[in-house]
C-alpha positions as CSV (number, residue, x, y, z in Angstrom):
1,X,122.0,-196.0,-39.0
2,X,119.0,-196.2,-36.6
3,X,119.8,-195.0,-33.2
4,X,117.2,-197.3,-31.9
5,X,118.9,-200.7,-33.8
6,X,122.2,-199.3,-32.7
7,X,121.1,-199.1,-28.7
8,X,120.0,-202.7,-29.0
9,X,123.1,-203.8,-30.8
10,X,125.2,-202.1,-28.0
11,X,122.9,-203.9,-25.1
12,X,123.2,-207.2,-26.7
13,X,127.1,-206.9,-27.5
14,X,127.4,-206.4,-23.9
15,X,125.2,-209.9,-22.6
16,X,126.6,-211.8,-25.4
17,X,123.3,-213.1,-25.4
18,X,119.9,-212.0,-27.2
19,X,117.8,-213.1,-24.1
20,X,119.8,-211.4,-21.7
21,X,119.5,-208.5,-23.8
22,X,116.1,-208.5,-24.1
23,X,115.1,-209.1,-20.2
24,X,117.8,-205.6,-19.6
25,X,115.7,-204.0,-22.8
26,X,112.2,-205.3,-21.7
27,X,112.1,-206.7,-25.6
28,X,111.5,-210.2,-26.7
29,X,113.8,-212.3,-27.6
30,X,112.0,-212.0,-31.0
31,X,112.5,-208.1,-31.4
32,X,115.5,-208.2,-30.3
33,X,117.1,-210.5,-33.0
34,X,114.1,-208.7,-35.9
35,X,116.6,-205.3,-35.2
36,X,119.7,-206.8,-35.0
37,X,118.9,-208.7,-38.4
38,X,118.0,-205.5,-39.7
39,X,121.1,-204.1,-38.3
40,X,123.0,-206.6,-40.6
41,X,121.1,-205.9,-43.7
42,X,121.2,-202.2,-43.4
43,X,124.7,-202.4,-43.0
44,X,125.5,-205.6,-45.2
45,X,127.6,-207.2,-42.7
46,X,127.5,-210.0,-39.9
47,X,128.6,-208.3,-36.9
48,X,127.7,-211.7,-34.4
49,X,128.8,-215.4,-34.6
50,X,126.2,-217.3,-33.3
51,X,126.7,-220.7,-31.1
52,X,125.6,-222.5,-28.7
53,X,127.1,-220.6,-26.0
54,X,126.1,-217.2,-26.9
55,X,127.3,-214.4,-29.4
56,X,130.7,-213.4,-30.1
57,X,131.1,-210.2,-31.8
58,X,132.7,-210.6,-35.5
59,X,135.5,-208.3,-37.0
60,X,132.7,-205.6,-37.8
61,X,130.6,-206.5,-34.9
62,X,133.7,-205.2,-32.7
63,X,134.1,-202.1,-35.1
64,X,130.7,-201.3,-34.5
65,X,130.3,-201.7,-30.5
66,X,134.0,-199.7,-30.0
67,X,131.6,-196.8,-31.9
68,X,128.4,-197.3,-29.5
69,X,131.0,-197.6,-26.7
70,X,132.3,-194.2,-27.4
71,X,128.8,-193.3,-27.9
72,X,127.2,-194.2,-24.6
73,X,130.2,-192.3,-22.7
74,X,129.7,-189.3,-24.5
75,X,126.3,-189.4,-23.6
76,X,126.4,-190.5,-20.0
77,X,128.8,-187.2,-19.8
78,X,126.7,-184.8,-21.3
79,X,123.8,-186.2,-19.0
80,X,125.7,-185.9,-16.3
81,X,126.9,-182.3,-17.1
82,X,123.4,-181.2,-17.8
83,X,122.1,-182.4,-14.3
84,X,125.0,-180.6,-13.0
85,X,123.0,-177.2,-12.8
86,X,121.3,-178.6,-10.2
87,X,121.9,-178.0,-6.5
88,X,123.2,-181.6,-5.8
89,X,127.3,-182.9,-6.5
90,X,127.0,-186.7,-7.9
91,X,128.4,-188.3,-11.4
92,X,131.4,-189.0,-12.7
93,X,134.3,-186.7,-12.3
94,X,137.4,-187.6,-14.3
95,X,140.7,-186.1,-12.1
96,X,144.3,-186.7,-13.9
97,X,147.2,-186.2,-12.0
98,X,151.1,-187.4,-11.8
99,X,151.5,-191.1,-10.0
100,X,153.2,-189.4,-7.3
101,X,150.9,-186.5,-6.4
102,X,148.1,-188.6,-6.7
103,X,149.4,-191.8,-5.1
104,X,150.9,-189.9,-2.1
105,X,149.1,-186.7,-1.7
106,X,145.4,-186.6,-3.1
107,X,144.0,-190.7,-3.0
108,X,144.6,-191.0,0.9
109,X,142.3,-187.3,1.5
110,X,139.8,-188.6,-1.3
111,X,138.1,-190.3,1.8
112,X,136.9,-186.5,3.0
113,X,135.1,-185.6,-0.9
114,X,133.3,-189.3,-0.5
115,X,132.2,-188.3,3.2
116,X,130.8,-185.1,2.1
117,X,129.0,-186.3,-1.8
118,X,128.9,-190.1,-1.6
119,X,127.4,-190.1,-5.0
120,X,130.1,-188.6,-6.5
121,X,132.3,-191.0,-8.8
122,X,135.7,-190.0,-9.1
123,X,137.7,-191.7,-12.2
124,X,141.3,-191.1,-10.9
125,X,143.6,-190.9,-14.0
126,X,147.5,-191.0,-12.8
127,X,150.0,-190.7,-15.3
128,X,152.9,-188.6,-16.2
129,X,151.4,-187.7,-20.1
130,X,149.7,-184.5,-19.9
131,X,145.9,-185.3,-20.9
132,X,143.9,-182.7,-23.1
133,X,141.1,-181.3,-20.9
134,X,139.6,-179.4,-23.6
135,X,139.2,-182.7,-25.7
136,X,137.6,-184.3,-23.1
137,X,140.2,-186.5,-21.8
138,X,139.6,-185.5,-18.4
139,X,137.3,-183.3,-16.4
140,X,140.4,-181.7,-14.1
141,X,143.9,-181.8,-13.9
142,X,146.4,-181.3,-11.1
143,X,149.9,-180.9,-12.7
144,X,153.1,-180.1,-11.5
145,X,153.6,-176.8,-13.8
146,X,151.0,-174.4,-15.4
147,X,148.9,-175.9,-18.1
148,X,149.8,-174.3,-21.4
149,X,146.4,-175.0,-23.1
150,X,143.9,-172.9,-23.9
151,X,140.3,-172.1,-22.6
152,X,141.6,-174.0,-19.3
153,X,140.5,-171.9,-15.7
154,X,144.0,-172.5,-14.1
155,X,144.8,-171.8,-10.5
156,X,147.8,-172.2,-8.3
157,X,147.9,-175.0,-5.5
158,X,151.4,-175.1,-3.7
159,X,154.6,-175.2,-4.2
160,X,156.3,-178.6,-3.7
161,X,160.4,-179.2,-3.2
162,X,161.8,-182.3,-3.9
163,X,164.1,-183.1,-1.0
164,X,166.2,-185.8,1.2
165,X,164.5,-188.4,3.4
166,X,165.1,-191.9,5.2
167,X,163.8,-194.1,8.1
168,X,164.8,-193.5,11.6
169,X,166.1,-197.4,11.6
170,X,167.7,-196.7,8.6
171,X,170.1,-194.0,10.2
172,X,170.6,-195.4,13.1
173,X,172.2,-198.5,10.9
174,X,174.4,-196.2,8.6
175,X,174.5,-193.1,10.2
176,X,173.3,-189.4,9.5
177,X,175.0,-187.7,6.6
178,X,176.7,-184.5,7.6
179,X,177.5,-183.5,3.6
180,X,177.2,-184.9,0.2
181,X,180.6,-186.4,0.5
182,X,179.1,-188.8,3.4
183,X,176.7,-190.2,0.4
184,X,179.6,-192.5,-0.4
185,X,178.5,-195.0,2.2
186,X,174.7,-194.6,1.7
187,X,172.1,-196.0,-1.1
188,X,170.7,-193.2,-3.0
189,X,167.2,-194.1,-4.0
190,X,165.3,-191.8,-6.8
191,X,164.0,-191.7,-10.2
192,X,166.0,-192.4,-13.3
193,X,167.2,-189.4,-14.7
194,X,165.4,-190.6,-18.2
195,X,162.3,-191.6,-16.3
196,X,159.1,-188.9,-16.9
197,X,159.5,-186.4,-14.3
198,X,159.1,-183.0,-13.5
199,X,162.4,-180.8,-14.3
200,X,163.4,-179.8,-11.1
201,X,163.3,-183.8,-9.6
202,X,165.5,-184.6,-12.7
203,X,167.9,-181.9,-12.3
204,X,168.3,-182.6,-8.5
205,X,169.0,-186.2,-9.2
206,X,171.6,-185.2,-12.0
207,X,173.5,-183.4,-9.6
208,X,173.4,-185.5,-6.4
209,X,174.8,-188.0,-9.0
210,X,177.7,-185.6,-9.7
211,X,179.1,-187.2,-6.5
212,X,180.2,-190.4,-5.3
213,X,177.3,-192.5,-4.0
214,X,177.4,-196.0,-2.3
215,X,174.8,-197.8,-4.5
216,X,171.8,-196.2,-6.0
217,X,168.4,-197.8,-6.5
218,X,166.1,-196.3,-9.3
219,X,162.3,-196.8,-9.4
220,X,160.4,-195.2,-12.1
221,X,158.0,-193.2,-10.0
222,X,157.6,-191.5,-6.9
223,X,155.4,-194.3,-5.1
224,X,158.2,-196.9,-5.9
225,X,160.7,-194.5,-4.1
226,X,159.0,-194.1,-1.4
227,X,158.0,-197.7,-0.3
228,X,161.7,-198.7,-0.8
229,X,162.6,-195.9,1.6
230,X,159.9,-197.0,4.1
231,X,161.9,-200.6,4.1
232,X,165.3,-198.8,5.1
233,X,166.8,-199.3,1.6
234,X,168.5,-196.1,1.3
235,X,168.0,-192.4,1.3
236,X,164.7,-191.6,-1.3
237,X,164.5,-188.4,-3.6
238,X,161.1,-187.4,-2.6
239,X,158.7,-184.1,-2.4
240,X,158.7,-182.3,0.7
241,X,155.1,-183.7,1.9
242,X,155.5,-186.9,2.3
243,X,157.1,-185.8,5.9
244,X,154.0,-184.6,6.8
245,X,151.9,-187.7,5.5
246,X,154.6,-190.2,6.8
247,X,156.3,-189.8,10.7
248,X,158.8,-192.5,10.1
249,X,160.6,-190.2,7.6
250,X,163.4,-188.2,8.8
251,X,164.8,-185.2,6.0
252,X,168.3,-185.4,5.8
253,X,170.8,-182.7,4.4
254,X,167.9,-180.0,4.5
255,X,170.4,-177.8,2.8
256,X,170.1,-180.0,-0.8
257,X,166.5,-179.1,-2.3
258,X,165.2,-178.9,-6.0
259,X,163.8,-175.2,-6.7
260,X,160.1,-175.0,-6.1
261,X,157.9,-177.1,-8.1
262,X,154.5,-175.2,-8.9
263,X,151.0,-177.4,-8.2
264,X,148.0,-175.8,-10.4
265,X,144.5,-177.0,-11.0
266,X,143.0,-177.0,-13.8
267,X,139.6,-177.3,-16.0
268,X,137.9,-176.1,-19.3
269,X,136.0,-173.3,-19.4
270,X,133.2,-174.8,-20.2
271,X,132.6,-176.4,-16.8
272,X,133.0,-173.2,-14.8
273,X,129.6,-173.8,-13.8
274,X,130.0,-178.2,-12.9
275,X,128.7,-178.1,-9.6
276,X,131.1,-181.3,-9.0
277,X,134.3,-179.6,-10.8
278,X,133.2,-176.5,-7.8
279,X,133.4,-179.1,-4.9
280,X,136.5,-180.7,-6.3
281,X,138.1,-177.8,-6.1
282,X,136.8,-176.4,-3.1
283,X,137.4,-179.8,-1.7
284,X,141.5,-179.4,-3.0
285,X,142.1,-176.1,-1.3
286,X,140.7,-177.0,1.8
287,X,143.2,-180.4,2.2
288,X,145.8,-177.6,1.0
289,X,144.9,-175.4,4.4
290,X,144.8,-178.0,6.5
291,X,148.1,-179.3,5.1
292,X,150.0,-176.0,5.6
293,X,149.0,-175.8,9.0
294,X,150.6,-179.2,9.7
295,X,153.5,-178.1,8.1
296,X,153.9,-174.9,10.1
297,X,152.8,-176.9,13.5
298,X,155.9,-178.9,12.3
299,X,158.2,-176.6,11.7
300,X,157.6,-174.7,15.0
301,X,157.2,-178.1,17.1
């Protein structure tokens, strides 16, 4: 297929129109519809219905522009990877991380990488599944254990506990737990022990639930937990920094903790050099510094 019949196709699936098309294109109207006419014979297909109101892609059509979708992605990468060995940070950066770290730890510090490269655009991916970085799924991961795959540049974060926390108000109404037998007249809120989690958040769960508790509320990720907890429902399973990022959070029972939770970044090999994958990271461990010394500050206070 022609590369050039396919860029037109692409630009008019888009507009829906041929004019429209054209004026993005600086093409007639007329040369336009000549190379998508020639599209269809080429390919012996009708890949537009044509009405009054414009185009509508037909069963093929929609075949065909998923193809030059994928097509003009891959390429916007690569040009953005190629301009990359330049001095400047800008382009699209594709981060995947869990809901919970990404939701509650790294999109409220995202503010700081923006200050410092405002033409930098992130594509934040949260999701439990882990994506394949050398496929191309994502440009960098953050996960909450060391990335089996290969060719990835892997390097430690943190360490993260999952621990015990609740509202001031929310004490003062029902009281401060002295043991897990006081969980009997407290709401336990946490994940589902089937919900996608890290191991040690599911095996802490499993055992507080070895005990009698007053009423439990489950939410499927951490963000959910945490927002019920900030409305006095209950006590909330949660990792240890949200009582740095939250004041109204209290821990209770210090002594019940999952084991430590590793926090690595990763990337593929190939984009040791991304001047953008460099300030990520760069721009990670510093909000990891500045985060330990709050934590210490806190601890001392």
């Amino acid at each position: 297929m022609d590369w050039d019949k396919l860029r037109i196709f692409h630009a008019v699936a888009e507009a829906g129109s041929l004019t429209h098309a054209g004026d993005k294109l600086n093409l007639s109207q007329s040369a336009v519809s000549r190379q998508i006419r020639g599209l269809e014979e080429s390919l012996n297909a009708t890949l537009f219905h044509r009405h009054a109101r414009g185009l509508i892609l037909t069963e093929q059509g929609e075949l065909l522009h998923d193809a030059t979708s994928s097509m003009n992605k891959r390429l916007d990468t690569a040009s953005a990877r190629i301009r990359d060995s330049e001095e400047e940070v800008f382009g699209d950066l594709r981060v995947t991380t869990t809901i919970g770290f990404g939701t509650l730890w790294l999109a409220p510090r995202l503010v700081k990488l923006y200050e410092k490269y405002p033409d930098i655009r992130v594509d934040l991916m949260l999701e439990e599944r882990v994506l394949d970085l050398p496929m191309r799924e994502a440009d960098v991961a953050i996960r909450m254990k060391e990335p089996s795959q290969a060719d990835l540049i892997r390097k430690r974060l943190m360490t993260v506990k999952m621990q015990l926390f609740a509202t001031q108000k929310y004490l003062y109404a029902n009281g401060m737990p002295n043991s897990l037998d006081d969980l009997i007249e407290h709401r336990l809120i946490c994940q589902s022990v089937h919900a996608a989690q890290v191991g040690a958040s599911s095996t802490l769960v499993q055992s507080l639930l070895t005990n009698e508790v007053g009423s439990i509320l489950t939410v499927n990720n951490y963000f959910g937990v945490l927002q019920a907890a900030l409305q006095d429902l209950g006590i909330g399973v949660l990792p240890d920094y949200v009582s740095v990022e939250d004041p109204r959070l209290v821990q209770v029972l210090p002594e019940v903790e999952s084991i430590d939770i590793p926090v690595f970044l990763a990337y593929p090999e190939e984009l040791r050099q991304s001047k953008r994958i460099a300030a990520f990271r760069d721009f990670v461990q510093e909000e990891i510094t500045a985060y330990r010394k709050v934590l210490r500050a806190k601890k001392n206070a």
